[in-house]
C-alpha positions as CSV (number, residue, x, y, z in Angstrom):
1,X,95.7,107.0,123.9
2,X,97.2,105.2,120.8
3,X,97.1,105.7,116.7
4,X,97.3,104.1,114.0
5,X,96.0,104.9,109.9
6,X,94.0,102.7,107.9
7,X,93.5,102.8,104.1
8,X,90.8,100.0,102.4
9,X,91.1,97.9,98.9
10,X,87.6,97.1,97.2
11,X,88.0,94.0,95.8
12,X,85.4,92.7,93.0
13,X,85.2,89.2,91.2
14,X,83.0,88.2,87.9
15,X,79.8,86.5,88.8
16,X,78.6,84.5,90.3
17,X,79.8,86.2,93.4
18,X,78.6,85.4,97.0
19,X,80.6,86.1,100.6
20,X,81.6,82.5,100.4
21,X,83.1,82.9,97.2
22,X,85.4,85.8,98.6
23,X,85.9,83.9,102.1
24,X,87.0,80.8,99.4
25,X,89.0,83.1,97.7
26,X,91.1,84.4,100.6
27,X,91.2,80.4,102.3
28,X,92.6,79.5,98.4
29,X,95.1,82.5,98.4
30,X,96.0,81.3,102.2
31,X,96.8,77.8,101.5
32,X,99.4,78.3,99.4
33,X,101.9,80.2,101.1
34,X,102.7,82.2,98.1
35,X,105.7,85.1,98.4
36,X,105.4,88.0,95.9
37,X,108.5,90.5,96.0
38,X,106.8,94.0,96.7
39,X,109.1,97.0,96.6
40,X,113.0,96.3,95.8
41,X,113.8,93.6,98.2
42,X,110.7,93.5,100.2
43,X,108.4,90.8,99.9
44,X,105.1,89.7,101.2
45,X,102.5,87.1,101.6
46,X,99.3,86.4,103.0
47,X,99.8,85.4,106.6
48,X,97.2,84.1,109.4
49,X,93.7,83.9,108.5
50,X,90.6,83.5,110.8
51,X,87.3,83.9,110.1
52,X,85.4,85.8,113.2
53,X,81.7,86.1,112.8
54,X,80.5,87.8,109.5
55,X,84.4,88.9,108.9
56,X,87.8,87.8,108.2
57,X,90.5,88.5,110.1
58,X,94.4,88.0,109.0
59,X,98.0,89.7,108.9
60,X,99.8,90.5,105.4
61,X,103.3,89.5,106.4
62,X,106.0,92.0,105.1
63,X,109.9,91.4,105.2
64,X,113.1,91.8,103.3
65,X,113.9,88.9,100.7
66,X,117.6,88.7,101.3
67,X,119.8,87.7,98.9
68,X,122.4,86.4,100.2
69,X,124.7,85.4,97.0
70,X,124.5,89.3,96.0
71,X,127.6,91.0,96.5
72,X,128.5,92.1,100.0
73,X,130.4,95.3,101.2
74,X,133.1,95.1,104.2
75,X,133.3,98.0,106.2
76,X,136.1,98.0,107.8
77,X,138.3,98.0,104.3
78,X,135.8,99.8,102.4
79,X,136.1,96.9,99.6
80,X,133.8,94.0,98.4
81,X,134.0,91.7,100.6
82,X,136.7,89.0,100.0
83,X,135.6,85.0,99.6
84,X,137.3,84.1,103.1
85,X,134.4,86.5,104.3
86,X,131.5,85.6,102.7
87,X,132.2,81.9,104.1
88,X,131.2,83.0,107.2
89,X,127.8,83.8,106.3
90,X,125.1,81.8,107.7
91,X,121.7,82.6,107.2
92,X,119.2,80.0,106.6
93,X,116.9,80.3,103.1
94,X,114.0,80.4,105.5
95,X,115.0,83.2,108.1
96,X,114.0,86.4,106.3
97,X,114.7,89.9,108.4
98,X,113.2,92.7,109.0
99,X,109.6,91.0,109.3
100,X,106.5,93.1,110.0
101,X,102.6,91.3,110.8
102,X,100.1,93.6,108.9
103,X,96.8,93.2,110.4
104,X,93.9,93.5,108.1
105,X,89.5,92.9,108.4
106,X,88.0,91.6,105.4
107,X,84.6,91.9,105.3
108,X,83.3,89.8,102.4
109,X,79.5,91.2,102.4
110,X,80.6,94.3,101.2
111,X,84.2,93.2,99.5
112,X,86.3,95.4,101.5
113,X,89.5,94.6,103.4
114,X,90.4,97.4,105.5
115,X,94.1,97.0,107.1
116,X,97.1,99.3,108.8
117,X,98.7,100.9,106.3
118,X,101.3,102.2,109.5
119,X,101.4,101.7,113.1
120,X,104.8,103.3,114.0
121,X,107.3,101.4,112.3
122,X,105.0,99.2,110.6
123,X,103.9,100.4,107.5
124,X,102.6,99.0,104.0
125,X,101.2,101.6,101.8
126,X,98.0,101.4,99.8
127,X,99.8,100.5,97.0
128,X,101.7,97.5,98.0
129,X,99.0,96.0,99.9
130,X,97.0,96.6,96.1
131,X,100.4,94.8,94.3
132,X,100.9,91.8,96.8
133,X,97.2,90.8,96.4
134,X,97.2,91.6,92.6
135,X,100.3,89.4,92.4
136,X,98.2,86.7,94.7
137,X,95.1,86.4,92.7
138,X,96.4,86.5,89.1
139,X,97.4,82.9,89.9
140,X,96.5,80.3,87.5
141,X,94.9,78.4,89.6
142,X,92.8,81.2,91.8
143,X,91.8,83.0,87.8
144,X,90.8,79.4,86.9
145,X,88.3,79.2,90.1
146,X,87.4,82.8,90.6
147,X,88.4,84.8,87.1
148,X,89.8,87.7,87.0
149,X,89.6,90.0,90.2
150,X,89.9,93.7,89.8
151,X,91.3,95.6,93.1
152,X,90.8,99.3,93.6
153,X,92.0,101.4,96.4
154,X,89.5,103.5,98.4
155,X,90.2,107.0,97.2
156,X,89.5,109.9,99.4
157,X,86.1,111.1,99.3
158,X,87.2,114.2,98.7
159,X,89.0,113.9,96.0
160,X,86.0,113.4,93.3
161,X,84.3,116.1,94.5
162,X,87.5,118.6,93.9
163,X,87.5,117.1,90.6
164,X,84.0,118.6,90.0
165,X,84.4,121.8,92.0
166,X,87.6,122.9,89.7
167,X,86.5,126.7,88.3
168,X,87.2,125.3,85.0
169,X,87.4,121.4,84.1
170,X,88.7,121.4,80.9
171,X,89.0,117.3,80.3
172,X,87.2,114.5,82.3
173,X,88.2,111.2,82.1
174,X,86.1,108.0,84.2
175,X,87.6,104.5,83.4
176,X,85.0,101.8,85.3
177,X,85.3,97.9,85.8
178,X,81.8,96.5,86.6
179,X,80.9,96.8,90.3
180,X,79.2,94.1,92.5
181,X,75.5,94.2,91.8
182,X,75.2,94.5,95.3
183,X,77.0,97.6,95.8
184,X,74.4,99.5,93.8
185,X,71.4,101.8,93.6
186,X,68.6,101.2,90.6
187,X,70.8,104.4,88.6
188,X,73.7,102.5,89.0
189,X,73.1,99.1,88.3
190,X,71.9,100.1,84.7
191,X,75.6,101.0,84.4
192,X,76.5,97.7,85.1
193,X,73.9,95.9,83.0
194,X,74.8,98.0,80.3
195,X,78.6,97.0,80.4
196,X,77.2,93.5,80.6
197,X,75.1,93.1,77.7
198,X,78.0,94.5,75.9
199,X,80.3,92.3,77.3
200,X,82.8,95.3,78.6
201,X,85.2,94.6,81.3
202,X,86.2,98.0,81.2
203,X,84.3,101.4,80.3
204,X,86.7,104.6,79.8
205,X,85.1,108.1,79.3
206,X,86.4,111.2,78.2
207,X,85.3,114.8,77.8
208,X,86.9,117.5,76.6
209,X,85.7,121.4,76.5
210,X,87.4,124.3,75.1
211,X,84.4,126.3,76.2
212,X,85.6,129.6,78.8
213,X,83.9,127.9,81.7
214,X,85.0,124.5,80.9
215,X,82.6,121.4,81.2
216,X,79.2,120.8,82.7
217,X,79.0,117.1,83.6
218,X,75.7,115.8,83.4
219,X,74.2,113.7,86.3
220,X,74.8,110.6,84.3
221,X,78.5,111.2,83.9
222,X,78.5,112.3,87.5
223,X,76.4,109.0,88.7
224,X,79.6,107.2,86.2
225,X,82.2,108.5,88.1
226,X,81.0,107.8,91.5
227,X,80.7,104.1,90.3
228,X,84.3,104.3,89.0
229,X,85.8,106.0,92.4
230,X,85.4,102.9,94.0
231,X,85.8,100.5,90.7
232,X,88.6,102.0,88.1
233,X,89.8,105.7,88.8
234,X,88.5,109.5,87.7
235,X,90.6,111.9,86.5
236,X,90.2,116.1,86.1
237,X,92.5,118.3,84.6
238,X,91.6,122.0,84.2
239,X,92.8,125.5,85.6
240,X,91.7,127.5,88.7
241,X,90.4,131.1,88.7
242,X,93.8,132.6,88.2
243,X,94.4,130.0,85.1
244,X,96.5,127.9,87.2
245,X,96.4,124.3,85.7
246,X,94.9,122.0,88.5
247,X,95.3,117.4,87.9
248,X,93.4,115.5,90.3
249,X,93.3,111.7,90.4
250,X,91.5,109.9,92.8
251,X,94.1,107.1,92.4
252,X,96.3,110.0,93.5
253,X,94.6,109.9,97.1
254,X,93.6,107.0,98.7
255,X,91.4,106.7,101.6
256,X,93.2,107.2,105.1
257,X,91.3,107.2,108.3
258,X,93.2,107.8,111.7
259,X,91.6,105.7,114.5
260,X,92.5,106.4,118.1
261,X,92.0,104.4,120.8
262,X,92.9,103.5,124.6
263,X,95.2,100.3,124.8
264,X,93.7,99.9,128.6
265,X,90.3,99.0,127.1
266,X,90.6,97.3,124.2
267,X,93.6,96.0,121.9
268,X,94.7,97.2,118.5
269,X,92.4,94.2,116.7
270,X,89.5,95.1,118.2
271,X,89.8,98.9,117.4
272,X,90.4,97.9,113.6
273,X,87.3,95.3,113.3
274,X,85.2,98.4,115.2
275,X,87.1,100.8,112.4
276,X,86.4,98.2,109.4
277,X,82.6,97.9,110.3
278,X,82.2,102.2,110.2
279,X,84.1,102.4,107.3
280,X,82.1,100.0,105.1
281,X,78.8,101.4,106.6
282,X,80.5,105.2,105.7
283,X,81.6,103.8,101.9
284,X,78.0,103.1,101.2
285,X,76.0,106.0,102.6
């Protein structure tokens, strides 16, 4: 038996939003070939696309931008390396090393893309996946098509409810972009229609109690925060029962799931589409 972790980005456009506006989104991201530096000298991009059925299938390609006119160290004289050396460099601008294929399912239904945040010795954390897309769709071109599209990483389901189960939350703070209609129950899409008619692309919330057993959200600012888990970030900050101050952040913990399964019966790809589709059912239960 084999492993490997996923984590999932929700990833929202203005309206009018459909799944072909988000499989167009992807196909315009695709086509052109952008590179966006990542962390230090790595880089990504948006590698092969295919579109399988009700989903969307791909690789984020990861690998180190080398600059080959920095300076270069010789390690046999422990000195910058002289000019007579650096002539005998030869690297072509379009080789780049260290390259890792990051598959991914995007499921445009439900605006998820669920992808292997490690494998091994492939890896690309939460928030890199987050940054190279953020870098991708802030394009001129894709913001004049699409607007502006607000990326969120799946947080731990966990993590809102320690946020609420603190002995004493002494501040609350709920920031919320507006959610896909479709994402929502009748509670929740009166949030939304709320931060439409005011024309708010963001929402923040914040309450404060000096009182000895803190705050005592209501089930509106409960209902808030659930929306905003999934579309901006919730904060607590408060003490435990020995007056030990707690700060949780479900930007703090993102979503992991570990999937196993047996190479002799079905590949990596097929485990992760089988993955994606249980996840997105499990994100909206």
């Amino acid at each position: 038996m084999r492993q490997f972790r996923v984590a999932v980005l929700n990833i929202v456009m203005p309206l009018p939003h459909s799944p072909a506006r988000y499989i167009e989104l992807l196909q315009t991201a695709y086509r052109q070939r952008r590179i966006v530096s990542l962390r230090g000298d790595y880089a990504g991009m948006l590698g092969a696309l295919d579109t399988q059925g009700e989903v969307i299938t791909g690789q984020f390609y990861k690998f180190f931008n080398l600059n080959v006119d920095s300076s270069w160290f010789n390690l046999s004289n422990q000195q910058e390396a002289e000019p007579g050396d650096l002539a005998q460099i030869r690297v072509p601008p379009h080789l780049k090393p260290h390259h890792l294929a990051i598959s991914f399912v995007f499921v445009p239904q439900r605006h998820r893309l669920i992808f292997v945040t490690r494998d091994g010795h492939e890896s690309l954390t939460p928030g890199m996946a987050k940054s190279l897309l953020d870098s991708l769709f802030s394009d001129v071109e894709l913001t004049q098509i699409f607007g502006e599209i607000e990326i969120t990483i799946e947080p731990s389901r966990e993590q809102l409810r320690r946020i609420f189960a603190m002995p004493r939350l002494k501040k609350l703070s709920i920031e919320v972009s507006p959610p896909n209609p479709d994402d929502l129950d009748e509670a929740e899409r009166d949030v939304l229609d709320r931060m439409s008619e005011e024309r708010a692309q963001r929402m923040t919330v914040e309450l404060m109690s000096k009182h000895p057993k803190g705050l005592q959200p209501d089930e509106k600012h409960k209902l808030l925060a659930k929306v905003a888990q999934s579309n901006g970030k919730v904060s607590g900050h408060g003490e435990d029962v020995t007056g030990n101050v707690i700060t949780l952040s479900t930007a703090d913990h993102p979503l992991i799931k570990v999937v196993t399964y047996d190479p002799n019966v079905q590949t990596r790809n097929h485990a992760l589409s089988v993955e994606a589709q249980a996840l997105v059912q499990a994100l909206r239960d």
